[in-house]
C-alpha positions in Angstrom: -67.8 87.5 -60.1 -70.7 85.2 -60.2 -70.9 84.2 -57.0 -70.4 87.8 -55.7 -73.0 89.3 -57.8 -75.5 86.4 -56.3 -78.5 87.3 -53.8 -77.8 86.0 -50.5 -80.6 83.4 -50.7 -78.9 81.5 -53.7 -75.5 81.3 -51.9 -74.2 77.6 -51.9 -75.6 75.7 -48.5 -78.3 78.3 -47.6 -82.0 77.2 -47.8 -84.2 80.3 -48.7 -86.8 80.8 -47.0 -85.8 78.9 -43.9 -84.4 80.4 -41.3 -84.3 78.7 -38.0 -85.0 80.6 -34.5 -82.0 82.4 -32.8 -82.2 80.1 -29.8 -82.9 76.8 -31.9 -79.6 77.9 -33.7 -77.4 79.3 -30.3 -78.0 75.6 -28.6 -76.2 74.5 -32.0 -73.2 75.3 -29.8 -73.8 73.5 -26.8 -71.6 70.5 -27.7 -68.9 72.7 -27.7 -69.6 74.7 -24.5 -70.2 71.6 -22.7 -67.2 70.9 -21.4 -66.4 74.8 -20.3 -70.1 74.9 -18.7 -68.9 74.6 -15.3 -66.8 77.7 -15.6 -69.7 79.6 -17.3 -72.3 78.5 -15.0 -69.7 80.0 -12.5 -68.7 83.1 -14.5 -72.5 83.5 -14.4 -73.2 83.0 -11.2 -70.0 85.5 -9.8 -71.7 88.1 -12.3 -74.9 87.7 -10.9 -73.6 88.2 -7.6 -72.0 91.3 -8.5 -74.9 93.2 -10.4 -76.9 92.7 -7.2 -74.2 94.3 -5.0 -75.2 97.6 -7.2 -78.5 96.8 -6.0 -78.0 96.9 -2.3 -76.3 100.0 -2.9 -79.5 102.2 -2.9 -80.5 100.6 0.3 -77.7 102.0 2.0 -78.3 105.3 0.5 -82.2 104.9 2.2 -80.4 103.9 5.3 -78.1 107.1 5.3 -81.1 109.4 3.9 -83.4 108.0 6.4 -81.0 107.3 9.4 -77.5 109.3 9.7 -78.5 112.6 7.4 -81.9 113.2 9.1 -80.0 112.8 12.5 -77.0 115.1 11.6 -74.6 112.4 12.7 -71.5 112.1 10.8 -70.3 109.1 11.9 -73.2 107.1 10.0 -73.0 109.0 6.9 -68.8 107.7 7.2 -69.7 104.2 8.0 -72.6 104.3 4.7 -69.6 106.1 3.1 -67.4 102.9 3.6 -69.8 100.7 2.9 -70.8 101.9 -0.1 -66.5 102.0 -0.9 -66.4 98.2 -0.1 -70.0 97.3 -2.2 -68.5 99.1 -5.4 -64.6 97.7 -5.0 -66.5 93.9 -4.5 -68.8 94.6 -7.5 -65.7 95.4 -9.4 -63.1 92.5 -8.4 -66.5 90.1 -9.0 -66.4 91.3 -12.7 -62.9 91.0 -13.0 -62.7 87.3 -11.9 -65.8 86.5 -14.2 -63.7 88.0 -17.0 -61.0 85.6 -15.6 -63.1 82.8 -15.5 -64.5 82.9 -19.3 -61.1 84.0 -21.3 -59.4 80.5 -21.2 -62.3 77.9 -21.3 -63.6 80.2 -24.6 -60.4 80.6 -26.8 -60.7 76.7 -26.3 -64.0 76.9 -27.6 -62.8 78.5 -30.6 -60.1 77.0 -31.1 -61.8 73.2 -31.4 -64.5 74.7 -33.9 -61.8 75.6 -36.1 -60.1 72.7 -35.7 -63.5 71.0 -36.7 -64.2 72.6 -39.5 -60.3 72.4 -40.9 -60.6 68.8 -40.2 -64.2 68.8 -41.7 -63.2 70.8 -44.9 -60.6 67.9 -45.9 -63.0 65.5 -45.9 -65.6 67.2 -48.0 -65.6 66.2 -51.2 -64.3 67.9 -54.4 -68.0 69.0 -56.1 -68.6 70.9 -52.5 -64.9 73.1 -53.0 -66.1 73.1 -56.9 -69.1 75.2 -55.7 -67.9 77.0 -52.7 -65.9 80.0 -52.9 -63.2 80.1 -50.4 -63.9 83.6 -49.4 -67.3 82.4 -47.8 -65.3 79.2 -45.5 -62.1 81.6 -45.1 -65.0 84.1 -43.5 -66.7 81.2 -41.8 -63.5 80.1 -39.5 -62.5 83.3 -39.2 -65.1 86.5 -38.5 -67.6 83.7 -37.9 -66.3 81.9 -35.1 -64.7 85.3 -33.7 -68.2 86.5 -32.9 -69.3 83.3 -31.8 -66.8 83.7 -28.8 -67.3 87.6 -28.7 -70.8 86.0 -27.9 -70.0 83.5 -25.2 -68.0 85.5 -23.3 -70.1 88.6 -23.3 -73.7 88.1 -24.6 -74.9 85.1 -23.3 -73.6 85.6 -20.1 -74.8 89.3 -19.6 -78.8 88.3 -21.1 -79.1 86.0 -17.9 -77.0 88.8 -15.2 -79.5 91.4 -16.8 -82.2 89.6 -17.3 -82.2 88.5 -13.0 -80.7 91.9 -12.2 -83.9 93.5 -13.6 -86.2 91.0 -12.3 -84.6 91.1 -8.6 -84.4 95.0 -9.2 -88.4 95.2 -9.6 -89.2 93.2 -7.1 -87.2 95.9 -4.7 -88.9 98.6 -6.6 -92.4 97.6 -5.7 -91.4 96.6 -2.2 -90.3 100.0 -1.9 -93.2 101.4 -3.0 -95.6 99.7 -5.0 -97.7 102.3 -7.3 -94.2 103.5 -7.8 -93.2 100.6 -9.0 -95.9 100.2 -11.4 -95.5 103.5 -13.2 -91.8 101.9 -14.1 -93.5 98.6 -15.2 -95.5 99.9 -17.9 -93.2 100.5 -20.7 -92.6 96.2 -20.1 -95.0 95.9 -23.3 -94.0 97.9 -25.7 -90.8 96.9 -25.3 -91.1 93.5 -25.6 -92.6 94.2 -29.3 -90.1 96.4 -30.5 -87.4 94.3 -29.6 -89.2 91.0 -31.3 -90.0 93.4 -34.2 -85.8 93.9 -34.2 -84.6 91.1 -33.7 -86.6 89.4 -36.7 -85.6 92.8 -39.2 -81.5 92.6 -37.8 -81.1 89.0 -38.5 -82.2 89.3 -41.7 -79.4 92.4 -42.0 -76.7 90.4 -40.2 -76.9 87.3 -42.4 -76.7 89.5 -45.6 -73.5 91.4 -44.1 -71.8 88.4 -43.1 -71.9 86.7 -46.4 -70.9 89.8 -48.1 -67.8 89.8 -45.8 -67.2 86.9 -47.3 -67.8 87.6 -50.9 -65.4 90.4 -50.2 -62.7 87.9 -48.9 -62.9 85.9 -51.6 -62.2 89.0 -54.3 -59.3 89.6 -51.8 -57.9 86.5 -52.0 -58.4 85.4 -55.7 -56.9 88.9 -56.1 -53.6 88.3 -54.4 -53.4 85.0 -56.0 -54.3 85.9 -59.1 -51.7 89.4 -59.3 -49.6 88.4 -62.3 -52.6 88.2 -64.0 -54.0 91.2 -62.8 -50.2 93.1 -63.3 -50.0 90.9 -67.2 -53.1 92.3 -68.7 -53.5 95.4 -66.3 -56.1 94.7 -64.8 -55.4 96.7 -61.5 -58.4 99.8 -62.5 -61.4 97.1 -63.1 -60.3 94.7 -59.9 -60.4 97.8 -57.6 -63.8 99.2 -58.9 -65.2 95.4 -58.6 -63.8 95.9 -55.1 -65.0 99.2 -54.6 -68.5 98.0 -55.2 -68.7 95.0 -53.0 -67.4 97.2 -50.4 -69.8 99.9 -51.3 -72.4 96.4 -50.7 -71.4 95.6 -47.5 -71.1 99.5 -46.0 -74.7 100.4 -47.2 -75.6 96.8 -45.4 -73.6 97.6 -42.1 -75.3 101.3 -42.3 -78.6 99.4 -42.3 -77.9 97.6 -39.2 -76.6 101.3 -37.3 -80.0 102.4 -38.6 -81.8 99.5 -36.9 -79.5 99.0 -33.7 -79.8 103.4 -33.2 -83.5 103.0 -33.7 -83.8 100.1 -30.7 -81.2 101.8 -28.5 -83.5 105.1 -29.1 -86.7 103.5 -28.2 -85.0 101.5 -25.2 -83.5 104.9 -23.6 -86.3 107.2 -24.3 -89.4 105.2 -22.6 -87.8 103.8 -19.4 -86.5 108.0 -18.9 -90.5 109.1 -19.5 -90.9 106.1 -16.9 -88.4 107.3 -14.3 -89.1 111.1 -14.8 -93.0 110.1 -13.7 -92.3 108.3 -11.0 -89.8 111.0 -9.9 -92.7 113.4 -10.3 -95.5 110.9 -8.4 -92.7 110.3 -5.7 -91.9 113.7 -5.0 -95.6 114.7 -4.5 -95.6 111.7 -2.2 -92.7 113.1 0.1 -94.7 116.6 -0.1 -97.4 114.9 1.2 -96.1 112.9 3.7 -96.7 109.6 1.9 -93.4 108.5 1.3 -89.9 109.1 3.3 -87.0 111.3 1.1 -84.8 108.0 2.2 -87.2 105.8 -0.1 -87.5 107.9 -3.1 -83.5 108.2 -3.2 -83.7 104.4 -2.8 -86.1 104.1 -5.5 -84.7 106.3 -7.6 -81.4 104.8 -7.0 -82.9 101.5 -8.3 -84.6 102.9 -11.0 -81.2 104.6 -12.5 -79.1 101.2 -11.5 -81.5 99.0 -13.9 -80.8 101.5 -16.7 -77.8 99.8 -18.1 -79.4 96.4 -17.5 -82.2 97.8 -19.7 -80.8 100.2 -22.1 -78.1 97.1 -22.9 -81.1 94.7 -24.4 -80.3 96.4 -28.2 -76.4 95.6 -27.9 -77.3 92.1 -26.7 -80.0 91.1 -28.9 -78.1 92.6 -31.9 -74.7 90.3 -31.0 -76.9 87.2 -30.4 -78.5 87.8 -33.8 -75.4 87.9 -35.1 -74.2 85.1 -33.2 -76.9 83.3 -34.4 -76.7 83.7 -37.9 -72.8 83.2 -37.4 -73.4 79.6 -35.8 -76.1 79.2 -39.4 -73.1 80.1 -41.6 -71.0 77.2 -39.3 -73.3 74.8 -39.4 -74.1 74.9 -43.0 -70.5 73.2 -43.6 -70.3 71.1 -41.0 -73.8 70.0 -42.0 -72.8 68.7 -45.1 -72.1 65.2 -45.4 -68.3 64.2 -45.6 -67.3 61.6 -48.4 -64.9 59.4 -45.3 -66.3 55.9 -44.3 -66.3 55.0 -41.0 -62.8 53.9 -40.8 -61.8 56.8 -42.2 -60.9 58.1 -37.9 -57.7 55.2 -38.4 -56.5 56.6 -41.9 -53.8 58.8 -40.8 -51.7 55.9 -38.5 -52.6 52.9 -41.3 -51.9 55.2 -43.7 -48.3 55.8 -41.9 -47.4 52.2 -41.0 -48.7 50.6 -44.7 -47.3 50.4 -48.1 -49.3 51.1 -51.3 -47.7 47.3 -51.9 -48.9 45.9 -48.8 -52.3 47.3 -48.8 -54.0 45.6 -51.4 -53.1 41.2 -52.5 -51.2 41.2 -55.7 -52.9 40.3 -58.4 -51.8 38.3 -61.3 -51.8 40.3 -64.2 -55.1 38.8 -66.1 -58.5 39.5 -67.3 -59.3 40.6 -63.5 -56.2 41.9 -62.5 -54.9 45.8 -63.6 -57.6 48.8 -63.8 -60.5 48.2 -65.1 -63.8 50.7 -65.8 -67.1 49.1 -66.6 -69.6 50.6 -67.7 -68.8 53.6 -66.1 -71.1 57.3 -66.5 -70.6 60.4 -65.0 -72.8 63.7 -64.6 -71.8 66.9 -62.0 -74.3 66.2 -59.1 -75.9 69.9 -59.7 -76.4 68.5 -63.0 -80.0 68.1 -64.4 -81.3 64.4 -64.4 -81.6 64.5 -67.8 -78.7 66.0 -69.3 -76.3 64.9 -71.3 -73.5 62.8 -69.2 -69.8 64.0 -68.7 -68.6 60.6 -69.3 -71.0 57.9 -71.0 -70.9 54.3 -70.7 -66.9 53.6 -70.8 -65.1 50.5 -70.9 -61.6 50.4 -70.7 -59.1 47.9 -69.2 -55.3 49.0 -68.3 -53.7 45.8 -67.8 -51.6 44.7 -64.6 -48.3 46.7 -65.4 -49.3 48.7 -68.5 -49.1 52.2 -69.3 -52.0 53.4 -71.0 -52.4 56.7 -72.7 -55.3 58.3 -72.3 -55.8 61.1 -75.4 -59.1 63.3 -76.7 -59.9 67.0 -77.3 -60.0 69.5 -75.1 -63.8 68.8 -72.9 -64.1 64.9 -74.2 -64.1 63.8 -70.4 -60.4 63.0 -69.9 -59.2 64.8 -66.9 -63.1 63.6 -65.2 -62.3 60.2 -66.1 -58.7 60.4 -64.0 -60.7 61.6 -61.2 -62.8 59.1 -60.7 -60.2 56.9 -59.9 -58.8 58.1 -56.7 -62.7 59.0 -56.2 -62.2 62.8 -56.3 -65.8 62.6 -57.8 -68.2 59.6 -57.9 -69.0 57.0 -60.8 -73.2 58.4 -61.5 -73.0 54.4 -62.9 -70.7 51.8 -63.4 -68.0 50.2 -61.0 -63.8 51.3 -61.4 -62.2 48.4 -60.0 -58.5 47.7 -59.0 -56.9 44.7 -59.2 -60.4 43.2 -59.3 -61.6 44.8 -56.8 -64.3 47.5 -56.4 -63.1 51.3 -55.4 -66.1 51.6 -53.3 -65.6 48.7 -51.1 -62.2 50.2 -50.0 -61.6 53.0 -47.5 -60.7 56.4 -49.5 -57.5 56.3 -47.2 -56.2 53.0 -48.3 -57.4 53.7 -51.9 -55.6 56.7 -52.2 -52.2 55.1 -50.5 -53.0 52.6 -53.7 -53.3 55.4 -56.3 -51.0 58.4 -56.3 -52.2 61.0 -58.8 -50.4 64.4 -60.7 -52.5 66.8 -61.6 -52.2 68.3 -64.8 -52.2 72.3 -62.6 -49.5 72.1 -59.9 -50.4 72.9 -56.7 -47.6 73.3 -54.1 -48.1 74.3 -50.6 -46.1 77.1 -48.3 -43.9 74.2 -46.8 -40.3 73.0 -48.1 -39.7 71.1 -51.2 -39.2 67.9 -49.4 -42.7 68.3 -47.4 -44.3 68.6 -50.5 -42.6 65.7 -52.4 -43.2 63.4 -49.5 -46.8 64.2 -49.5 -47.0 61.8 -51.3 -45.0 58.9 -49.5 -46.2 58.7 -45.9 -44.0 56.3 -44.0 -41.3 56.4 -46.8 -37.9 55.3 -46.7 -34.7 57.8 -46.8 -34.3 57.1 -50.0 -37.6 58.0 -51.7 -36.7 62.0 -51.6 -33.7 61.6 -53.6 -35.4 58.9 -55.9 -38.2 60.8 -56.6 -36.3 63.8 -57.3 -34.4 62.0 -59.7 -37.4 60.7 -61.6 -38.8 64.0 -62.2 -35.5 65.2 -63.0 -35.5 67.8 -60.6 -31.8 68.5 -60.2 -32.6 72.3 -60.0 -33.2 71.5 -56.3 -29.5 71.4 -55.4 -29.4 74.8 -56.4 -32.1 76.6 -54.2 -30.7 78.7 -51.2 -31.4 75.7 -48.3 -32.0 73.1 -51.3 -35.0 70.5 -50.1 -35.3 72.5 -47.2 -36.3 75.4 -49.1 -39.8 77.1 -48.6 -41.3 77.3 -52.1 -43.7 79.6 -50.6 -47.8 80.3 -51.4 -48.4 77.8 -54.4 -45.0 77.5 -55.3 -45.1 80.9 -57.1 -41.3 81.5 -56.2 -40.8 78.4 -58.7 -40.8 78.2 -62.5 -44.4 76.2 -64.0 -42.1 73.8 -65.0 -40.4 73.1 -61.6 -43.6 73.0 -60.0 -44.6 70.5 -62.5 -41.4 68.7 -61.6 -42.2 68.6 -57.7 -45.5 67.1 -58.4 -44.3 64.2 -60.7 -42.0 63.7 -58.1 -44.5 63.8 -55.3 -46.5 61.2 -57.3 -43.8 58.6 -57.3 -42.5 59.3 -54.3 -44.0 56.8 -52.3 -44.0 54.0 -55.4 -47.8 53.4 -56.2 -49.7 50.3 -57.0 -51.7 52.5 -59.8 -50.3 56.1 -61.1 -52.5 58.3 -62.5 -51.1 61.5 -64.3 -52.7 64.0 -66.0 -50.5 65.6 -68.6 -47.6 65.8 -66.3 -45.2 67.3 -68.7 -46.9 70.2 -70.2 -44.6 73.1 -68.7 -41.2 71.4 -69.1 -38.9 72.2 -72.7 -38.4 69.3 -75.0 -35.2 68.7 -73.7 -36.7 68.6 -70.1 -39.5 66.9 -71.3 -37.0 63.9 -72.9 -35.0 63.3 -69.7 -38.0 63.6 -67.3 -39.2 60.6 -69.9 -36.3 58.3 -70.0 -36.7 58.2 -65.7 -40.1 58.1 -65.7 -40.0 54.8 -68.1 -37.9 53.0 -65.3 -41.1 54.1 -62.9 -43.6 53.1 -65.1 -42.4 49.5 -65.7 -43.4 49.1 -61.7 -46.7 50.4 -61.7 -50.3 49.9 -63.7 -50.7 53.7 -65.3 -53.3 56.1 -67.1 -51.6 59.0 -68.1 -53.5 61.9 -70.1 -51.2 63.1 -73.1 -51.5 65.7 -75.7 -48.2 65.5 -77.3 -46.8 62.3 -79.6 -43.7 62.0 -77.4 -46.0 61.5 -74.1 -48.2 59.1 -75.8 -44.8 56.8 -76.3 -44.6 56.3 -73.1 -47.7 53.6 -72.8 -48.1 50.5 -74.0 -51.5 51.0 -75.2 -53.8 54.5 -76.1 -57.5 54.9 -75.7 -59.3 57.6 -77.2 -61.9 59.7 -75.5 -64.2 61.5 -77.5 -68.1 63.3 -76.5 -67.4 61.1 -73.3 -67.2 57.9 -75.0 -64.4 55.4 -75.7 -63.6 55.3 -79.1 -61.2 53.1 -79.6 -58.3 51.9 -78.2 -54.6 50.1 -79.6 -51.3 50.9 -80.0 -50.0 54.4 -80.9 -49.7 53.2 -84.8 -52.5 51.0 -84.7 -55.0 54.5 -84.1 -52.5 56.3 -86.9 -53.7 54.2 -89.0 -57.4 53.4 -88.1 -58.5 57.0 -86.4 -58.8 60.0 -88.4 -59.6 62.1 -85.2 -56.2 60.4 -82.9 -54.2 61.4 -86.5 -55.2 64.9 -86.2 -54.7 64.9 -82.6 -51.7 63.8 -82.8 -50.6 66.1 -86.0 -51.6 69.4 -84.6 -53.2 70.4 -87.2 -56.0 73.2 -87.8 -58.8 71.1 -89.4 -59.7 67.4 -88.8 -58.3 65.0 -91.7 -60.4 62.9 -93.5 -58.5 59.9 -93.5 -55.8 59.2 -90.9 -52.0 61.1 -91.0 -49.6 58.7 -90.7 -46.7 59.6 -91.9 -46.8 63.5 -90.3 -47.0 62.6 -86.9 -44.4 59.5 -86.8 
C-alpha cells in the first residue's frame, strides 16, 4: 500500500509544485481535435446560432407588449404567438444537430488517445511499469480520457456559445435601455475574482481526486488478481478496511469539490438575481414615470432572465475544464515520458513478421568474437543514488557460439538482472553485451528481441488461447512450430483441455496449473527457434518426473542455440556446458559443474541445499 498511502505530489511522473495553466494544458489536445475541428467549429457555430434565437425571443415579446396587446388586436398577439412557436422549435432542432455533429468526430477522438497511449505503454520501458502502479494508467485511459470527451463535446463548446450569448445579450440590454443595462453589469467584477479564486482552489481538488481514483483502481485490481492469496491466508477483513479507507479518501475529496462547486454556483445565482431584482425595481419606476414603454421592460427583463443559464452555467463549466485539464496533465505525463524504441522501431511489427531470428543477424563462427559475450558490464536501478552500491558490478562472462551456460548464485546476487539485460529489458549503467560480436545497442529492440527469446522465471500468460500465447513467441512461424514447441516443453496436457490449443486459458492463465503455465512459456520461448535463449529458472513448478522429460527435449533445443539459463537445482545446471557463478553482483568463477564442486565452497553449498555454508567444497553430496 505504498503507493496508495503517498501524497499526491510524490506520485510517479508528477512534478510538485508545477502545475501548468488550464488553457496551456487544454491546447495539449489540439493535435487530436485537429482533424474533427471543422465539425466543432460547425457544432459551434450551429450553437451559437441557436442561443441567439432565445435572444430574439424577447424582441417579439416587446413587439407584442408594445404593438398587438396595447392595440387589443388578436391577430398580432397569434402571429407573435407563432413566431415565438417557430423561434423555440429552431432553437431546439439547432441543438439537436450540434449534438449530431460532435458525437461521432469525438468517440474518434477518444478512441485514437487510447490507442496512443496502449501503443505508447508497450514501448515504455520496464523501470517506468517497475514504478507505476497500473491502477494510476488503467485510470488514465479510462476515467481520464472519458472526461476529456465529456469536455469536448460539452464544455468547450458551451464556454464560447455562452461566452457570445452573454456578450451579444448585453449589448441588447443596453440598447434597450442603457442605465438599465448597467445596473446588470456591475456584478461583472466580482465575478470574475471568484471564479479565478475557484478555479485555482478546484484544480488543486480535482487533481487529488483523480489520482485517488486511481489508487483505488489499483487496490481493485491487485485485489482480484491477487484472491487466492487473499482467500489462502484470509485476508478478506484487512483488504476491505484498506479499501474502505481509500474510498473514505476519495469521498471526503469529492465532498470537497461539492463544497467548492455549491459555493461558486451560490455566488453565481445570488448576485446576477440582486442585479435583475434592481433593475426590475429602476424599470418599473421608469414605466411609472413614463420613461420607459411596459414593451421594453418585458424585453429587458426577458433578456436579463434568458442570460441566466448562460451565466449561472460558468461554475459547471469552469469545474469540468479544470477537470479536463488536470485529466489531459494525468495523459500527458505518460505520453511525456520518453519510449525506449529507436527510430525504426515504426517497421518492427512487418520485419518482425517477414524475418527469422536466423536471417536477422550473419552467422558467426563460433570463436573468441562469436557467442554472448558481457564486458565489463555494471548495473544500478535508474532511481538509484549515484553512489550506491551497483546491482551488477563489473561482469565478464563469455557464452560461447552454441553453449549452454548455467548461470547459478543466491537468492539477490544479480542473476535474474543480469538475464535482463540481454533482451534490454533494462539498460547496461556501463559495459557493452554483445551478440555474435556485435553490440546490443546498435541493433533495433525489434530485431534484437526476434534474436533472443526469453522465459521468465514467473509465467505470465495472457486471456487468449494456448496457441496465441505459444506463438507469441514465433511471429511468422511455420505450421509446425506449435506442435514442436509443445513437445519441447512437454506439454502433452494440451490435448486434454476442452477445445485443446484453441482453449482460452483465461486472465494470467489462472485456470492452469503453475506448472502448465511454466510449460506454455518454455514452449513460447522456443517456439520460433532463437539465435540466443535466455531462461530464467524455467523448470521450477514442474515434479521431478516433469522436470526430467521437459529436460531430455529441451537438450535437443539447446544444441541449436547459444543459452544462459538461471538454475537452482543440480539437475538444471546439467543441462549447460559450462556454469558461472554470481555472487554480491560479481562473477566469481566460472567452469564446469565438477570443476566449481571442487574449487567453490559457496557453488557446493548451493548446489547441496544445505542450511549453513561449507567450509570447503561438497563434492561427493551433491553428485
Amino acid at each position: 500500500m505504498t503507493e496508495t498511502d503517498a501524497p499526491a505530489t510524490d506520485r510517479p511522473g508528477e512534478r510538485p509544485g508545477e502545475r501548468s495553466s488550464s488553457v496551456r494544458s487544454l491546447l495539449r489536445l489540439w493535435p487530436y481535435v485537429r482533424p474533427v475541428r471543422r465539425r466543432l467549429a460547425m457544432a459551434a457555430v450551429v450553437a451559437i446560432v441557436a442561443s441567439c434565437l432565445g435572444l430574439v425571443m424577447p424582441l417579439v415579446l416587446k413587439w407584442m407588449v408594445d404593438g398587438p396587446v396595447k392595440d387589443r388586436d388578436p391577430g398580432g398577439v397569434w402571429l407573435g404567438a407563432l413566431a415565438l412557436l417557430a423561434l423555440g422549435v429552431a432553437e431546439a432542432l439547432l441543438f439537436g444537430m450540434r449534438r449530431w455533429l460532435v458525437a461521432r468526430p469525438l468517440a474518434g477522438v477518444e478512441a485514437a488517445m487510447r490507442a496512443d497511449l496502449y501503443r505508447h505503454l508497450q514501448r515504455l520501458p520496464v523501470a517506468f511499469h517497475d514504478r507505476w502502479p497500473s491502477g494510476q494508467l488503467l485510470s488514465r485511459g479510462t476515467t481520464d480520457l472519458m472526461l476529456l470527451r465529456m469536455f469536448l463535446a460539452f464544455p468547450l463548446t458551451f464556454l464560447l456559445v455562452n461566452a457570445t450569448t452573454i456578450l451579444v445579450g448585453f449589448v441588447i440590454l443596453l440598447l434597450q435601455d442603457w442605465s438599465l443595462g448597467l445596473v446588470l453589469l456591475i456584478p461583472v467584477v466580482p465575478l470574475v475574482i471568484v471564479c479565478s479564486l475557484f478555479e485555482t482552489r478546484y484544480s488543486l481538488v480535482a487533481r487529488k481526486a483523480q489520482d485517488q481514483v486511481g489508487d483505488l483502481t489499483t487496490v481493485v485490481e491487485e485485489s482480484v488478481l491477487g484472491i487466492r492469496i487473499i482467500k489462502g491466508f484470509g485476508r478478506h477483513r484487512s483488504q476491505a478496511l484498506a479499501f474502505r479507507e481509500l474510498a473514505r479518501r476519495l469521498r471526503t475529496t469529492e465532498l470537497g469539490k461539492a463544497r467548492l462547486l455549491a459555493g461558486i454556483w451560490a455566488v453565481i445565482m445570488t448576485v446576477p438575481e440582486l442585479a435583475i431584482g434592481a433593475a426590475l425595481v429602476l424599470g418599473t419606476i421608469q414605466v411609472a414615470d413614463g420613461g420607459l414603454s411596459a414593451g421594453t421592460l418585458v424585453a429587458f427583463l426577458s433578456t436579463a432572465l434568458a442570460l441566466r443559464w448562460p451565466v449561472e452555467s460558468i461554475g459547471f463549466l469552469l469545474a469540468m475544464s479544470q477537470e479536463s485539464a488536470t485529466a489531459t496533465d494525468r495523459y500527458f505525463e505518460v505520453m511525456d515520458v520518453r519510449e525506449e524504441a529507436e527510430a525504426q522501431e515504426a517497421e518492427a511489427q512487418e520485419a518482425e513478421a517477414q524475418g527469422s531470428a536466423t536471417g536477422v543477424l550473419a552467422a558467426h563462427p563460433g570463436g573468441a568474437g562469436g557467442g554472448l559475450r558481457f564486458e565489463g558490464v555494471s548495473f544500478r536501478y535508474p532511481d538509484a543514488a549515484a553512489d550506491s552500491v551497483p546491482v551488477l558490478d563489473r561482469i565478464d562472462l563469455h557464452i560461447r557460439s552454441g553453449e549452454t551456460m548455467a548461470l547459478v548464485g543466491a537468492t539477490g546476487s544479480g542473476k535474474t538482472t543480469l538475464t535482463a539485460l540481454v533482451p534490454r529489458l533494462h539498460e547496461a549503467t556501463a559495459g557493452r553485451i554483445t551478440l555474435d560480436g556485435q553490440d546490443i545497442t546498435e541493433l533495433p529492440r525489434w530485431r534484437l528481441r526476434v534474436l533472443v527469446s526469453v522465459a521468465f522465471e514467473e509465467p505470465t500468460l495472457f486471456s487468449a488461447t494456448v496457441g496465441e500465447n505459444v506463438l507469441m513467441g514465433a511471429a511468422g512461424a511455420g505450421p509446425d512450430a506449435l506442435p514442436r514447441a509443445l513437445d519441447v516443453a512437454q506439454a502433452d496436457f494440451v490435448e486434454g483441455l476442452p477445445h485443446g490449443v484453441q482453449t482460452e486459458v483465461g486472465e494470467q492463465g489462472h485456470s492452469l496449473s503453475g506448472g502448465q503455465r511454466q510449460r506454455l512459456a518454455l514452449a513460447r520461448a522456443v517456439a520460433g527457434r532463437p539465435r540466443f535463449l535466455v531462461l530464467d529458472d524455467p523448470l521450477s513448478a514442474l515434479d521431478v518426473h516433469t522436470e526430467a522429460r521437459v529436460e531430455a527435449a529441451l537438450r535437443r533445443v539447446l544444441r541449436e542455440t547459444t543459452a544462459l539459463v538461471v538454475a537452482h537445482r543440480p539437475s538444471t545446471v546439467l543441462l549447460a556446458d559450462r556454469v558461472a557463478l554470481i555472487s554480491g553482483g560479481r562473477i566469481a568463477a566460472v567452469g564446469t559443474h565438477q570443476e566449481l564442486l571442487r574449487s567453490s565452497a559457496e557453488y557446493a553449498w548451493l548446489m547441496s541445499g544445505a542450511s549453513e555454508p561449507a567450509s570447503e567444497p561438497v563434492e561427493e553430496s551433491v553428485r
